[in-house]
N, C-alpha and C positions, 0 to 999 in steps of 0.2 A: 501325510495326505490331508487337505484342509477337508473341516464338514462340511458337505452341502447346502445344511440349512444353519449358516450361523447367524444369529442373532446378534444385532450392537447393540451394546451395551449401553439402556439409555439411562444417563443420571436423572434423578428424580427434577423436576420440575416444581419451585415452589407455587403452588397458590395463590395469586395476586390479595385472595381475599384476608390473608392470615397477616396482622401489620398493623400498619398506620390505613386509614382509608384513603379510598384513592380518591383522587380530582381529573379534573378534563381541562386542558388548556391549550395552547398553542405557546410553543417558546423559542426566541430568536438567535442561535450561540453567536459569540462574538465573529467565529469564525465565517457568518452566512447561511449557517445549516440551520435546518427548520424541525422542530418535532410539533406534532398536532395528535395529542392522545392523552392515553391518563398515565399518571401520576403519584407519587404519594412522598412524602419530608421523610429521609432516614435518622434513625435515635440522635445523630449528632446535627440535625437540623439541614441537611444537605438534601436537595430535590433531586430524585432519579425518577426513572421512566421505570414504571411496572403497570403491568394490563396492558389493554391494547393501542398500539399507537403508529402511527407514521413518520419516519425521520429522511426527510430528504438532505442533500449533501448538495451543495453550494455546485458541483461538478453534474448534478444530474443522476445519483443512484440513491434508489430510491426502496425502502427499506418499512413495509408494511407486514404485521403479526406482534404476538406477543414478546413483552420486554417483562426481565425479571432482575430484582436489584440493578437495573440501569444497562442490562445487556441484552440482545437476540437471545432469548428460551424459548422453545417453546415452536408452535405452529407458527411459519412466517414468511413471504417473498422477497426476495431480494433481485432489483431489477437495475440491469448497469444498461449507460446510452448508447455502448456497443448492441443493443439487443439478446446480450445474452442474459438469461434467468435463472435462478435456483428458488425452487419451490416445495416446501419440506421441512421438516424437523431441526432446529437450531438449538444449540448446546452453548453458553458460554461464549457467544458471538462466532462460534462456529457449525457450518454443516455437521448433524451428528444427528442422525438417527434415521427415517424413510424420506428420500427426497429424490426431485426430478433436475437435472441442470440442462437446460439448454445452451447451444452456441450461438454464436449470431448467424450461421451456417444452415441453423437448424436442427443439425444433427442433434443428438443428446444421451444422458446418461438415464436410469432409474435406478432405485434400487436402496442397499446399504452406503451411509458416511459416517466416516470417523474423523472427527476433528480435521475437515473441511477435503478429506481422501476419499475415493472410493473404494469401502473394502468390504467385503463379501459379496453373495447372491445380487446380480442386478441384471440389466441389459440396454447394450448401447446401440442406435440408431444409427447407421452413416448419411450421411448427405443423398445416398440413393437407396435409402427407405431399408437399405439390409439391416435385421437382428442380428445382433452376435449378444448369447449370453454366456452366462457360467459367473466363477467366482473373481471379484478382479480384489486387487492387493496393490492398493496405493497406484501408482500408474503401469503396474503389470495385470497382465491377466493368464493365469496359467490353467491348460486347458479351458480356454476361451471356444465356444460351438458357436458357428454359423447355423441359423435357425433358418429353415426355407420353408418360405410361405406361397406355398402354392395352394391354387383356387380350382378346385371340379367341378 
């Protein structure tokens, strides 16, 4: 039987400040993607993104929060042109820790991610405003409760 209240598992999160220091810049990849944040040279003289920054992508998604050795860690939103959002904990360029995903529908998840799944404790929205919570597990949800919100 899964626990109730599980916890994900969240790897530590380096400190931007522990390093090389960081810098503010904007930079243009070959590919047309834009970042506009800080910065810091790693030991082999190579530029990655640490602290806080924005990286848009030539296609329109749009990728605001903290970067650590050159990846999503940390507190961040990530915003596609379809409308749909995730706002939440990133791990390694992926969902992983407390976070929200919207659809472009509206609907939406909260709750636990594991390397960009939904698993454990959360609750998902439908498109006509119903709860359902309980424990989900990757794209199952067993013992999944419809949550009714009624008003006195």
């Amino acid at each position: 039987m899964p626990a109730k209240d599980k916890k994900v598992k969240q790897p530590s999160v380096e400190e931007p400040d522990k390093g090389p220091p960081l810098q503010k810049g904007v930079y243009i990849f070959p590919n047309g993607d834009k970042y506009d944040g800080e910065y810091s040279q790693s030991d082999i003289g190579v530029l990655e993104r640490n602290g806080i920054g924005t990286h848009t992508t030539k296609d329109g998604v749009v990728y605001t929060g903290r970067w650590v050795q050159d990846k999503m860690s940390g507190q961040g939103k990530l915003e596609h042109p379809s409308g749909a959002v995730y706002d939440g904990e990133f791990y390694n360029n992926t969902f992983h820790g407390r976070g929200k995903y919207v659809w472009p529908d509206g609907s939406f998840y909260e709750g636990n991610w594991e390397e960009n799944k939904m698993e454990g404790d959360g609750e998902f929205i439908d498109t006509e405003g119903q709860t359902w919570t309980g424990t989900f597990r990757h794209r199952a949800a067993p013992g999944l409760r419809f949550k009714l919100n009624l008003e006195i």
